[in-house]
C-alpha positions in Angstrom: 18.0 -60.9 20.3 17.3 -57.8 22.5 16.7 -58.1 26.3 13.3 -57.7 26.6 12.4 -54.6 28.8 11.0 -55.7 32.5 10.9 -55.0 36.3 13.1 -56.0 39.2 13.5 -59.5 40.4 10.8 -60.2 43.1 13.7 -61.5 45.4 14.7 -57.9 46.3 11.8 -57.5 49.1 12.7 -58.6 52.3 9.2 -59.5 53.4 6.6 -60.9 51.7 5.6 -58.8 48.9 2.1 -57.3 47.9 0.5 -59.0 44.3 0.1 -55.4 43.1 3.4 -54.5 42.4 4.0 -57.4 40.0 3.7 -56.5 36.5 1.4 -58.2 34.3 4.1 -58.5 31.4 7.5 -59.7 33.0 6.4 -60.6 36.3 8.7 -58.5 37.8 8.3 -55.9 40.4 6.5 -53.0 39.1 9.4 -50.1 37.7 7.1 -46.9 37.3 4.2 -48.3 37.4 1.0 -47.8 35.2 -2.2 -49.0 34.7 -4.5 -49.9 32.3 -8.4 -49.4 31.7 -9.3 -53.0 32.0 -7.4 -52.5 35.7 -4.0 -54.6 34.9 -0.5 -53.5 35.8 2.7 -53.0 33.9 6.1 -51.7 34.1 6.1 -48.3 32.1 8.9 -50.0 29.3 6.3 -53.3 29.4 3.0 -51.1 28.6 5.4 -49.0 26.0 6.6 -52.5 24.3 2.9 -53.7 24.2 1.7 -50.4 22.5 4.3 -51.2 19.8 2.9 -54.7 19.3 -0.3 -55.8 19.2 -1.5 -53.2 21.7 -3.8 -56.0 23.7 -3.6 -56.3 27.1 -1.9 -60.0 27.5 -3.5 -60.7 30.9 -7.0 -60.1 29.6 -5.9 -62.4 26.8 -5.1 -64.9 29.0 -8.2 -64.9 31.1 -10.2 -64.7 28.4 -8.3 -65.7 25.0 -12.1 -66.6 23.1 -13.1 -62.7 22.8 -11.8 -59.8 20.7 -10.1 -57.5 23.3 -10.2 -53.7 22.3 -6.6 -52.4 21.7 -5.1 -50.5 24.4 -3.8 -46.9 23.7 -1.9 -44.1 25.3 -5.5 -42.7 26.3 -6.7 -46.0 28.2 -3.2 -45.7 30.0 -2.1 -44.2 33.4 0.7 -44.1 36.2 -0.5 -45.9 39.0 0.4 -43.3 41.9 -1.4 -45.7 44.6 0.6 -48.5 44.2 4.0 -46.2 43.2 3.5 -44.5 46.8 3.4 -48.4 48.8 5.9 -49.5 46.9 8.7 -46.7 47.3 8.0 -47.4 51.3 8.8 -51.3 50.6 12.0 -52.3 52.6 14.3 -54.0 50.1 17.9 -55.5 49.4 19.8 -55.5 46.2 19.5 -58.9 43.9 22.9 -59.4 43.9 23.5 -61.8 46.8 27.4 -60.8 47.5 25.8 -57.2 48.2 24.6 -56.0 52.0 22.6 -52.7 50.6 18.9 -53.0 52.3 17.2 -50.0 52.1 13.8 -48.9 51.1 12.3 -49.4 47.7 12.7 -45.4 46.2 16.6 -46.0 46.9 17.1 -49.2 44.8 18.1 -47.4 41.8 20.3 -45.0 42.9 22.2 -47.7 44.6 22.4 -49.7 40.9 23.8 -46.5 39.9 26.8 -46.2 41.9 26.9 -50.3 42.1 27.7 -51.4 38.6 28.4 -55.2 39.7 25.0 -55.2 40.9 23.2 -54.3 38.3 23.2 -57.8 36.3 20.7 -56.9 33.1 18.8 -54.1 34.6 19.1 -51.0 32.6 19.3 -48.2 35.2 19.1 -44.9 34.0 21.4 -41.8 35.7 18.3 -39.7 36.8 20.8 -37.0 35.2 20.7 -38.6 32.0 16.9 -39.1 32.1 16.8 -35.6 32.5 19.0 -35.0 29.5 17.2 -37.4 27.3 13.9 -35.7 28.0 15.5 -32.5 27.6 16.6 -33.7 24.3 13.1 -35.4 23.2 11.5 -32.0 24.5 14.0 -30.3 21.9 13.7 -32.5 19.2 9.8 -32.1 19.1 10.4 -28.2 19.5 12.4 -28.5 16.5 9.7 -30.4 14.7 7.6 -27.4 15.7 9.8 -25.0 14.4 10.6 -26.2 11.1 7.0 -26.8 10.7 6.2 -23.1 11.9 9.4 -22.0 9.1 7.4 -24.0 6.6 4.5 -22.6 7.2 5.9 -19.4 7.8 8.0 -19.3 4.6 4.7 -20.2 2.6 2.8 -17.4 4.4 5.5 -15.3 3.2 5.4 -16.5 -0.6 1.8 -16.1 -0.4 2.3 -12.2 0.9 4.9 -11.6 -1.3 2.7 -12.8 -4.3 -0.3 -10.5 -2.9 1.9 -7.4 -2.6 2.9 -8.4 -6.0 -0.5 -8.7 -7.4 -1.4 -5.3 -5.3 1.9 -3.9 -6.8 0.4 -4.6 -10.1 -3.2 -3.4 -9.6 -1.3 0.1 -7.9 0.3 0.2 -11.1 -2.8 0.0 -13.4 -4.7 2.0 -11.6 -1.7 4.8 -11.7 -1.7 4.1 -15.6 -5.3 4.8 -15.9 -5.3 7.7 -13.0 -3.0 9.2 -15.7 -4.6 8.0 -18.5 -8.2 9.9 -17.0 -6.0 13.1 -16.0 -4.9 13.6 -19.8 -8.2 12.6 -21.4 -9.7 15.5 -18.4 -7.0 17.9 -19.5 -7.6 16.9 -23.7 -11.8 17.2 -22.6 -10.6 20.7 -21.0 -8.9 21.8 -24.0 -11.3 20.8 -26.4 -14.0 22.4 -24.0 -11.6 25.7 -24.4 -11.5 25.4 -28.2 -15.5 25.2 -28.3 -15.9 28.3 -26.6 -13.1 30.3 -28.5 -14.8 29.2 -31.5 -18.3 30.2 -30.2 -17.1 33.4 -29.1 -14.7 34.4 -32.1 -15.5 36.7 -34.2 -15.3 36.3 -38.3 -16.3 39.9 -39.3 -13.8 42.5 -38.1 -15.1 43.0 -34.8 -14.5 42.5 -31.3 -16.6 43.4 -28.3 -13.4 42.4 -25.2 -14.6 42.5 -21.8 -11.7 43.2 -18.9 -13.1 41.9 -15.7 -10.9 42.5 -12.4 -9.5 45.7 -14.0 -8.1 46.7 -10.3 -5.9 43.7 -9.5 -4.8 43.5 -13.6 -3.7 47.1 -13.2 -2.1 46.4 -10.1 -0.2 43.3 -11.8 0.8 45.8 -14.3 2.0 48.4 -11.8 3.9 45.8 -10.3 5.0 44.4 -13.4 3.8 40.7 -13.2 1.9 41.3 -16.3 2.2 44.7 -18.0 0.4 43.8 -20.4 -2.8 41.3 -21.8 -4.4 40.4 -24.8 -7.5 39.9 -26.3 -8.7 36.5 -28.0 -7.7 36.3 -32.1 -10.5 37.9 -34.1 -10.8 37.5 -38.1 -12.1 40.4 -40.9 -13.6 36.9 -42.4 -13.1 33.0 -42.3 -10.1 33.1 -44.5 -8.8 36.2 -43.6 -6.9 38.5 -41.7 -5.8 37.5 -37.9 -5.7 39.9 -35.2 -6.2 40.7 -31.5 -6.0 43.7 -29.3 -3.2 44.6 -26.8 -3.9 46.6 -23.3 -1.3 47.8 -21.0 -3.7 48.8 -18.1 -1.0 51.1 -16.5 -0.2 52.5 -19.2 3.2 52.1 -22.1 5.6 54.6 -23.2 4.3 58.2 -23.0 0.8 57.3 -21.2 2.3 54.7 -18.4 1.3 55.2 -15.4 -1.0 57.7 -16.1 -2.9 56.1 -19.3 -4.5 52.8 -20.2 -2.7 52.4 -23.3 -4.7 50.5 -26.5 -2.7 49.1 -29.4 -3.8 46.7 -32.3 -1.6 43.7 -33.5 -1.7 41.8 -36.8 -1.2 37.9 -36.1 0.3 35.1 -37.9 -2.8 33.1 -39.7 -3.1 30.2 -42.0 -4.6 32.0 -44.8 -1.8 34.7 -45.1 -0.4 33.9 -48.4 -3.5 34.2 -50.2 -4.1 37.6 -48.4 -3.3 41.2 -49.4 0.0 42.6 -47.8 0.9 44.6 -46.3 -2.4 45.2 -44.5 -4.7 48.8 -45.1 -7.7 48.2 -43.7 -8.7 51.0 -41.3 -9.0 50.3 -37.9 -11.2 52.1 -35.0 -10.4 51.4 -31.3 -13.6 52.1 -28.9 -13.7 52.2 -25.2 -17.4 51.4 -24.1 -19.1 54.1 -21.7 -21.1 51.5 -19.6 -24.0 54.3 -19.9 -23.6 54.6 -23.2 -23.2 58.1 -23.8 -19.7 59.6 -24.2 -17.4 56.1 -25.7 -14.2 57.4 -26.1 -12.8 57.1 -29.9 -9.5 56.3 -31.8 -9.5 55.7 -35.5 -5.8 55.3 -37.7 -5.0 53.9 -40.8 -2.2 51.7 -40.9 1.2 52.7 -42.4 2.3 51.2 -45.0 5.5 51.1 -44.7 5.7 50.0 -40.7 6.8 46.2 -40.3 3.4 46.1 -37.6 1.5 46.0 -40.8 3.7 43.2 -43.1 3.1 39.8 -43.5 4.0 38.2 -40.0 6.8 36.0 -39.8 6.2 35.7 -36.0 3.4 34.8 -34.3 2.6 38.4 -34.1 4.2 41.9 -35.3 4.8 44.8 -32.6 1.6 46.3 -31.4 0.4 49.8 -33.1 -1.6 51.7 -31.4 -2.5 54.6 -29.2 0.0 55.1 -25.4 -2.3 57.9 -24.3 -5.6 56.3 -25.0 -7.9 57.2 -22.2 -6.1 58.8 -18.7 -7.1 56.8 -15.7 -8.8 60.6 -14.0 -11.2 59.8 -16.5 -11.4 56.1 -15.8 -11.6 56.1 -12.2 -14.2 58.9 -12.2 -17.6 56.7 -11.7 -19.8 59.1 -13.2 -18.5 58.9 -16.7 -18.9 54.7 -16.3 -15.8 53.2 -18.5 -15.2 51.0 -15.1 -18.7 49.4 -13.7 -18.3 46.9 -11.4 -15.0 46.3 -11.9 -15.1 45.9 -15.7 -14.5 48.0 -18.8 -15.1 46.7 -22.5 -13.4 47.5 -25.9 -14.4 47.2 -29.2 -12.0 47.0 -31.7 -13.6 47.8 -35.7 -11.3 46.4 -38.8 -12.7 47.9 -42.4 -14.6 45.4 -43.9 -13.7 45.4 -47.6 -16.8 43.7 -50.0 -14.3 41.0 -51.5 -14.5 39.6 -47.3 
């Protein structure tokens, strides 16, 4: 069986000794001393054994064994510093009777130290080692700490990692339908674009094209960023031919830079193989006087044997038309009025033909 934990022998004081240094529990003199709530004393290993028992105080047991005694706990528990501060000042001698040590009561234990002989069944602790072993207990319950802080950390961590993955996953569907809204904005666009060619384009051999921002289109053209621009696709009828106008605003061949140059173009169209080639039809070129009294006037009649005037097998044939349409002396004077507020307009006039 294990020594049971307990004091020093009473026979170490070498005068009579004070009842409050004996503890309750081995009758021993007091080794760090505490004391309870219900005012008994113990050795710190006595009170430590009796809180891993029955936690009752045996002297209140004792005195009064008929009552139910409430259990003691670390709470109801204190050191005793009263009764530690008399007793260190005690004057003692060591237990072991073939010893001469006398000294006072703080010193006993160093002495057991460096004395093993007179130690007998005390347990005396190296304050060094004490030191060590509460080092160690202070690491132990740090480590505790940490691996519970790792747990906790690592399931903080699993937790974020599952967010940013359910955040991943809502930045990616809202990406997909960012994208999915651009293309239907782009399709609405187009559509919206298709509307308006088809409310604007003409089925009966006529179109009215209005140039706005003539200067910086002519200066594009001077510069050659864009010599040359077209007017939207106009029909002689709903199944027939397909054509558009072409305008070099600085002029091509003979007239440029000194003409605004018109041409006509025949363009590829779905209804072409049910259609007369190659085409005949006269066709009259007008630039609008914006006071409508001097339009300047070109009328041909296309060749028949010029490949501008076959079926297309491009998009569109080569332009025919007229280089030295209007000179720009006449277009920049303001009081004939082709240019008003920065905008001409041609008409362009295909022969209608009764079977259209």
């Amino acid at each position: 069986m294990a020594t049971l934990p307990h004091g020093f022998p009473t026979s170490i004081f070498v005068e009579n000794s004070d009842p409050d240094f004996i503890c309750c529990k081995c009758h021993h003199v007091l080794r760090n001393p505490m004391q309870t709530t219900c005012g008994h004393r113990f050795c710190k290993e006595c009170i430590d054994y009796i809180l891993g028992s029955n936690s009752i105080c045996p002297t209140c047991l004792e005195e009064e064994p008929d009552i139910d005694h409430i259990q003691l706990t670390v709470s109801s528990i204190y050191p005793d510093n009263g009764v530690n501060r008399k007793l260190r000042k005690c004057k003692v001698k060591c237990f072991n009777e073939e010893c001469s040590w006398s000294d006072i009561f703080c010193k006993l234990e160093e002495h057991l130290i460096h004395s093993e002989p007179c130690r007998g069944d005390i347990i005396v602790v190296d304050p060094r080692d004490k030191r060590l072993k509460e080092i160690q207990e202070t690491v132990s319950i740090m480590s505790d700490e940490i691996k519970k802080l790792s747990e906790a950390m690592t399931t903080s961590e699993t937790a974020l990692l599952a967010e940013r993955k359910r955040n991943d996953e809502i930045d990616e569907k809202v990406l997909i339908m960012k994208r999915k809204l651009a293309l239907k904005e782009v399709l609405i666009e187009e559509l919206k674009l298709k509307v308006d060619r088809l409310e604007t384009v003409s089925y009966d051999g006529i179109i009215t094209w209005k140039i706005s921002d003539v200067s910086q289109k002519r200066q594009d053209a001077i510069d050659g960023k864009t010599p040359s621009i077209y007017s939207p696709p106009f029909y002689t009828s709903k199944a027939g031919y397909k054509m558009c106008g072409r305008v070099y605003l600085n002029g091509d061949g003979m007239g440029k830079g000194t003409h605004l140059s018109i041409f006509f173009v025949i363009m590829r169209g779905q209804y072409d193989a049910i259609l007369s080639w190659p085409f005949n039809r006269k066709v009259t070129i007008i630039l609008l006087d914006h006071n409508n009294k001097d339009h300047v006037l070109d009328a041909f009649r296309p060749d028949p044997t010029s490949t501008s005037f076959a079926r297309p097998t491009t998009e569109m044939n080569i332009a025919s038309g007229c280089p030295l349409f209007a000179p720009w002396t006449n277009l920049n004077n303001h009081d004939l009025g082709y240019i008003k507020d920065n905008t001409l307009f041609i008409r362009i006039h295909v022969e209608s033909l009764n079977i259209d």
